[in-house]
N, C-alpha and C positions, 0 to 999 in steps of 0.2 A: 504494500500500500504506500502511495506516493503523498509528501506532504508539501500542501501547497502554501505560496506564499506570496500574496498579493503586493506587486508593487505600483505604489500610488503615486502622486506628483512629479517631480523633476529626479531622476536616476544619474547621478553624476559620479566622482571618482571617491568623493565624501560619503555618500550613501552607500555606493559600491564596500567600500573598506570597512562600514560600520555592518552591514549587511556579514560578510563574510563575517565577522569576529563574531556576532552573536551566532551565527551559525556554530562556527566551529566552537563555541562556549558549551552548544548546545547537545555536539553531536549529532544530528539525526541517524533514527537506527536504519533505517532505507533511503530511497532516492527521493530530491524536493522534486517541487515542479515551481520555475519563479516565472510568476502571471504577472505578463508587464500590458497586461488590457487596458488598462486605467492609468498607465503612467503619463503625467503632459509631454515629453523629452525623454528619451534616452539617449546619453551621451555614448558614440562608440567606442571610447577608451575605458570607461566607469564599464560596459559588456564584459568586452576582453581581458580587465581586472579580476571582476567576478567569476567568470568562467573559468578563467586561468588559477585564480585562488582557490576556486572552490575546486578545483582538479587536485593541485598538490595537495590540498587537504584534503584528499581521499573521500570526499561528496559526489555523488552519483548527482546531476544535475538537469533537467529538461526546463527548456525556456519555451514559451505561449505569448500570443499577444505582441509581438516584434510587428515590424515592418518589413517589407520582403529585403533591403538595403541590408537589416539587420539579421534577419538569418542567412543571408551571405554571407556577410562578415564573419558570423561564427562556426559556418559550413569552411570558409577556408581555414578558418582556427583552427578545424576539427574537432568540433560538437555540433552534436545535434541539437536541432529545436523542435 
C-alpha cells in the first residue's frame, strides 16, 4: 500500500529539502506517491532534488499531477511518474 502525499502551493528547492527530511525522519514502510495536482509551481531543480534525495534514501517514490515538461525531466532522470 502506497502512501500519498499531497503537494500544495509553490514546490521549490526549500520545500523540496524540508519535504525529504520529514520523510526520511519518518521512514515510510512502502513506497509514497507525491501528488503534485494542486501544487501552483513546480520548480525543476526542487523535482530533481526530491527524486534524487528520496533515491539515496532508499524511498521507493511515484510522482502524479506533473506537467508533461515534468515527467520528462524525470523520465530522463530515471524515474518514473
Amino acid at each position: 500500500m502506497s502512501h500519498v502525499i499531497s503537494i500544495d502551493g509553490i514546490f521549490d528547492t526549500q520545500a523540496a529539502s524540508a519535504l525529504r527530511e520529514s520523510l526520511a525522519a519518518m521512514t515510510p514502510a512502502g513506497p509514497i506517491v507525491l501528488d503534485f495536482s494542486r501544487a501552483r509551481d513546480v520548480h525543476d531543480f526542487a523535482l530533481a532534488v526530491i527524486a534524487h534525495g528520496l533515491a539515496a534514501d532508499g524511498i521507493t517514490a511515484r510522482y502524479r499531477g506533473l506537467l508533461r515538461h515534468q515527467e520528462r525531466l524525470l523520465h530522463y532522470l530515471g524515474f518514473e511518474t
